[in-house]
Backbone as numpy.savetxt, mean C-alpha at the origin, in Angstrom:
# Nx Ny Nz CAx CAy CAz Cx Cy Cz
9.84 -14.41 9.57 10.07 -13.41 8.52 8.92 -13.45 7.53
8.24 -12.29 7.12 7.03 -12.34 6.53 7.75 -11.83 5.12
6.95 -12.22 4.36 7.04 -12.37 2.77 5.35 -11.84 2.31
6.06 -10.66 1.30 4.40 -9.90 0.42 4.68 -10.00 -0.67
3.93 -10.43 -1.16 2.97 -10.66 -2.56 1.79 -9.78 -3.42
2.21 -8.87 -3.83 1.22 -7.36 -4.18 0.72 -8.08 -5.73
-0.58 -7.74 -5.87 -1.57 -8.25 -6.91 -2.16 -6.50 -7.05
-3.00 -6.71 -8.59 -4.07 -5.55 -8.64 -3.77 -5.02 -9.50
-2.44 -4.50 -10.22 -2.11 -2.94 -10.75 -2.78 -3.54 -12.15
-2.37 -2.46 -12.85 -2.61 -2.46 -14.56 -2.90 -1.27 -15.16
-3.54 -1.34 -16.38 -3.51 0.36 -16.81 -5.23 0.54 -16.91
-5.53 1.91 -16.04 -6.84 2.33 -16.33 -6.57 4.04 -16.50
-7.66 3.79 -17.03 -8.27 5.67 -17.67 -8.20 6.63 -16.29
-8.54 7.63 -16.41 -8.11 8.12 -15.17 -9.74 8.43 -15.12
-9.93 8.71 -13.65 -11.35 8.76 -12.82 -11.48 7.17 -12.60
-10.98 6.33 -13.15 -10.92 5.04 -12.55 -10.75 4.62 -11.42
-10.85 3.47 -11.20 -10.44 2.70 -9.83 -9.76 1.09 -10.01
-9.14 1.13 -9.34 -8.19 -0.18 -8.89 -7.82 -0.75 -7.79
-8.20 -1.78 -7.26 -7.81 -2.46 -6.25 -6.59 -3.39 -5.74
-5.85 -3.33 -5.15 -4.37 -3.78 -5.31 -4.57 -4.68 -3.40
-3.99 -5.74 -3.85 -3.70 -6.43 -2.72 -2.30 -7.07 -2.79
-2.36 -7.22 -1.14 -1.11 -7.73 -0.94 -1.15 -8.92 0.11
-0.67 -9.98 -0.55 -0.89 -11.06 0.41 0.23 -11.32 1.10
0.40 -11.47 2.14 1.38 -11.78 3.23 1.64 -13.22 3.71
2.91 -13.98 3.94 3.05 -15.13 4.46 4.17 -15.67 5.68
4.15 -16.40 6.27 5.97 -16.65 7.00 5.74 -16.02 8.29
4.96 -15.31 8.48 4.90 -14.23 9.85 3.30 -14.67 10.44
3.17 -13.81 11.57 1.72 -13.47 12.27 1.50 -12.19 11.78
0.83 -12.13 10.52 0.33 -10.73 10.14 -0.01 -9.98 10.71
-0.95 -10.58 12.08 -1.58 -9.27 13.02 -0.05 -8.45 13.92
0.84 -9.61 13.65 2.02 -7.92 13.78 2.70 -7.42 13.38
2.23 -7.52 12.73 2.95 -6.39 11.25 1.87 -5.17 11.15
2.37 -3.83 11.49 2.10 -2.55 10.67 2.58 -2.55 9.22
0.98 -2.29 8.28 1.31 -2.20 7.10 1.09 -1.35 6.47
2.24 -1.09 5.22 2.23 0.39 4.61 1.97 0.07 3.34
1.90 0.82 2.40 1.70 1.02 0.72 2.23 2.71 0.34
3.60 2.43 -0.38 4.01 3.20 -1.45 4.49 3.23 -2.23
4.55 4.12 -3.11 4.62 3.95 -4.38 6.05 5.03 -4.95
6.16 4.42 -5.96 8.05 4.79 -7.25 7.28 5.28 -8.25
7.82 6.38 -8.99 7.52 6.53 -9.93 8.93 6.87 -10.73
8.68 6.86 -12.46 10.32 6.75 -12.94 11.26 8.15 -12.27
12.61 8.02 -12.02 12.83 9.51 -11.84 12.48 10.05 -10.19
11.43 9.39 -9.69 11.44 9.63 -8.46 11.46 9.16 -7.04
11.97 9.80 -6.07 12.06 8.62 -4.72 10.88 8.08 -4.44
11.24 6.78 -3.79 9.72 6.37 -3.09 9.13 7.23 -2.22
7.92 7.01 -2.47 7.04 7.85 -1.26 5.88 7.18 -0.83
5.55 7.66 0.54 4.63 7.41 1.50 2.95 7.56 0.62
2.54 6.63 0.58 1.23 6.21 0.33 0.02 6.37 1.36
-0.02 4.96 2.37 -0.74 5.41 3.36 -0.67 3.95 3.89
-0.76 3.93 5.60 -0.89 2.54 6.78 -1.46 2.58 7.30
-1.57 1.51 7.99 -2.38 1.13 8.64 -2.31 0.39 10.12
-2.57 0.24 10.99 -1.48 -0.57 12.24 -2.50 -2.04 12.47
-1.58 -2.06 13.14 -1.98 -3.87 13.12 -3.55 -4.40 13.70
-3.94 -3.62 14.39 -5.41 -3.93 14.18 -6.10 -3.39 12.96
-5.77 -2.45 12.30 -6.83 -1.78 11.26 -7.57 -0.62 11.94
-7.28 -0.08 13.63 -8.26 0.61 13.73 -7.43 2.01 13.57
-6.24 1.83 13.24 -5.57 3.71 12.85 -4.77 3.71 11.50
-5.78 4.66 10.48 -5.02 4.55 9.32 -4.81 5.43 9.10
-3.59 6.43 7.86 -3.30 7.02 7.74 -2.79 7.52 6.16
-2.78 8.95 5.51 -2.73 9.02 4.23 -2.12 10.19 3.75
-1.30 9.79 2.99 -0.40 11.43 2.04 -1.62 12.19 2.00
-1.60 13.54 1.62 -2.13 14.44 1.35 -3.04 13.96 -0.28
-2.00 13.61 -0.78 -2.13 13.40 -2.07 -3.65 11.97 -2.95
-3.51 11.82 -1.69 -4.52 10.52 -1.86 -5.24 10.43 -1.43
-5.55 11.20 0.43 -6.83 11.09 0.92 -7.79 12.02 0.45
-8.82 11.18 0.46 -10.71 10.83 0.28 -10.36 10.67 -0.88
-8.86 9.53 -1.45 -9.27 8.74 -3.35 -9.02 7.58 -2.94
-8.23 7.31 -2.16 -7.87 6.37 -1.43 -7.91 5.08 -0.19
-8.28 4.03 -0.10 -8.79 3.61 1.17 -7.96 2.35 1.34
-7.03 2.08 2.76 -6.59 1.27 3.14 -7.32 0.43 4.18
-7.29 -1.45 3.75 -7.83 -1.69 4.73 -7.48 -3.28 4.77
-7.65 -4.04 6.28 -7.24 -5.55 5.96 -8.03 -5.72 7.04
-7.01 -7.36 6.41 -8.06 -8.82 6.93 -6.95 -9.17 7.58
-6.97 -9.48 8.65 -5.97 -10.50 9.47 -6.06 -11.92 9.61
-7.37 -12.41 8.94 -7.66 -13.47 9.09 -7.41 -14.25 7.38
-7.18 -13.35 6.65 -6.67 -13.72 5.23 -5.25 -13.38 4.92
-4.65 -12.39 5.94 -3.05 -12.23 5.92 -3.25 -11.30 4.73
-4.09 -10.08 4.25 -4.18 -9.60 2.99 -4.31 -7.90 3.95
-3.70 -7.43 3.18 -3.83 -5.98 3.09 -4.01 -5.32 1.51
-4.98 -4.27 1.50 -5.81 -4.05 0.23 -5.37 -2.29 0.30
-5.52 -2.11 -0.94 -5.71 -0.72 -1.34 -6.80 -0.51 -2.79
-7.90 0.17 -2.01 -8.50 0.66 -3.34 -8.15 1.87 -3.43
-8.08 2.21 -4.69 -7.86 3.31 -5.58 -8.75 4.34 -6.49
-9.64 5.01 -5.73 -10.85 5.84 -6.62 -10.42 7.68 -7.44
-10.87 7.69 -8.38 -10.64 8.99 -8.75 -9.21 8.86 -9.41
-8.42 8.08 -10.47 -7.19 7.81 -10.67 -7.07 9.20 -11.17
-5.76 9.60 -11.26 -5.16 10.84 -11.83 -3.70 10.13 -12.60
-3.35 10.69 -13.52 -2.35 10.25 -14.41 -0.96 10.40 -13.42
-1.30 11.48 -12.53 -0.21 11.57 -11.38 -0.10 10.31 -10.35
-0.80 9.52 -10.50 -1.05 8.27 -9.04 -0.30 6.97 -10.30
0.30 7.33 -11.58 0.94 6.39 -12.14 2.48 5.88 -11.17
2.84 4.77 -11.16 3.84 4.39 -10.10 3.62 3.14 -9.98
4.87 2.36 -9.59 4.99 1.28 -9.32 4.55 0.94 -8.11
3.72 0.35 -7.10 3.05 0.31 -5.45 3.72 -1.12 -4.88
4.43 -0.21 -4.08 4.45 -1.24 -2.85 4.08 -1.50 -1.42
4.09 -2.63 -1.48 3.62 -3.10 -0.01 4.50 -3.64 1.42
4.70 -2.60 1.96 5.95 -3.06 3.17 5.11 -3.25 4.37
5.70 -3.93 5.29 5.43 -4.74 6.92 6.40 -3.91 7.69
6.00 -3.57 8.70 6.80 -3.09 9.56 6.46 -4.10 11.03
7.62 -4.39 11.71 7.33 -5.19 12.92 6.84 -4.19 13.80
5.33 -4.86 14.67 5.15 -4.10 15.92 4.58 -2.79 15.59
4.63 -1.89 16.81 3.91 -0.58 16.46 2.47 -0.12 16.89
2.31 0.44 17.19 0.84 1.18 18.11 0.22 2.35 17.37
1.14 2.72 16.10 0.48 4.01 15.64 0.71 3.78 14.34
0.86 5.36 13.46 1.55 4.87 12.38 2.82 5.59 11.48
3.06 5.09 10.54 4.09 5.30 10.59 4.48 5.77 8.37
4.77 6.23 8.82 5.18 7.24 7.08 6.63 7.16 6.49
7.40 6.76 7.41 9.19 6.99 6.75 9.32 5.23 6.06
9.52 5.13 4.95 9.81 3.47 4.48 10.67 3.19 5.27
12.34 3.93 5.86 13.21 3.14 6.50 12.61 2.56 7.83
11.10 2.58 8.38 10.96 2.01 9.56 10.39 0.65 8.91
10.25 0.35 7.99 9.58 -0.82 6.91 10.88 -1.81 6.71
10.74 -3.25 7.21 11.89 -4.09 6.99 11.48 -5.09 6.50
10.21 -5.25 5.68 10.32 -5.99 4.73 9.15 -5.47 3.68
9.30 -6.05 2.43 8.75 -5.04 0.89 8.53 -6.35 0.12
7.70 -5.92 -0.68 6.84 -6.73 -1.81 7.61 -6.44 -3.40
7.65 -6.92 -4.11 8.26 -6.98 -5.69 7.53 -5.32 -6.00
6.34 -5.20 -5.82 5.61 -4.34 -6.59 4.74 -4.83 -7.46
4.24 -3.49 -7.59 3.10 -3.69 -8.63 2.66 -2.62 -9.41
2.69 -2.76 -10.92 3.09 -1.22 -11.72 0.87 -0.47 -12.22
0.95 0.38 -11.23 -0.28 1.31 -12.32 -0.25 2.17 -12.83
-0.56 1.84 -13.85 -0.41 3.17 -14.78 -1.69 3.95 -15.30
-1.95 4.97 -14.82 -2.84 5.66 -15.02 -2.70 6.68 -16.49
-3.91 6.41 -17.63 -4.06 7.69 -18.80 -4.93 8.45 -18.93
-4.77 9.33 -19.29 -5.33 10.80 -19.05 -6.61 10.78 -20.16
């Protein structure tokens, strides 16, 4: 059973950038498909963007790709998200879920069975 640990958030200006990691433990990371999304107050979670267990197919909301870049290390058990171009809209709490297994990728959280505390950014305008 793998256990995440999300680092990174805080408050920046917007056109900023932020890097958010998530360290993983308890499991073989290389099988775990990993995702990142994000809560905001008032609203459901939503799909961020994954990645599959090699790193070679990633994938991204509308809302984030070319601000956004997902990417890991299997050999550090870390999955990363940088964050370029902040918008006061990308404010939200981010999380980091594992999904067992998998060949592609994957966007619905209920295929995600295990999640990280979070991590709150808050983006100002």
């Amino acid at each position: 059973q793998v256990q995440l640990v999300e680092s990174g958030g805080g408050l920046v200006q917007a056109g900023g950038s932020l890097r958010l990691s998530c360290a993983a433990s308890g499991g073989t990371f290389s099988d775990y498909t990993m995702g990142w999304f994000r809560q905001a107050p008032g609203k459901e979670r939503e799909f961020v963007t994954t990645i599959s267990r090699t790193g070679g197919i990633t994938y991204y909301a509308d809302s984030v790709k070319g601000r956004f870049t997902i990417s890991r290390d299997n050999a550090k058990n870390t999955v990363y998200l940088q964050m370029n171009s902040l918008k006061p809209e990308d404010t939200a709490a981010y999380y980091c879920a594992a999904k067992s297994g998998g060949s592609s990728y994957y966007s619905d959280p209920r295929l995600y069975g295990y999640w990280g505390q979070g991590t709150q950014v808050t983006v100002s305008s």
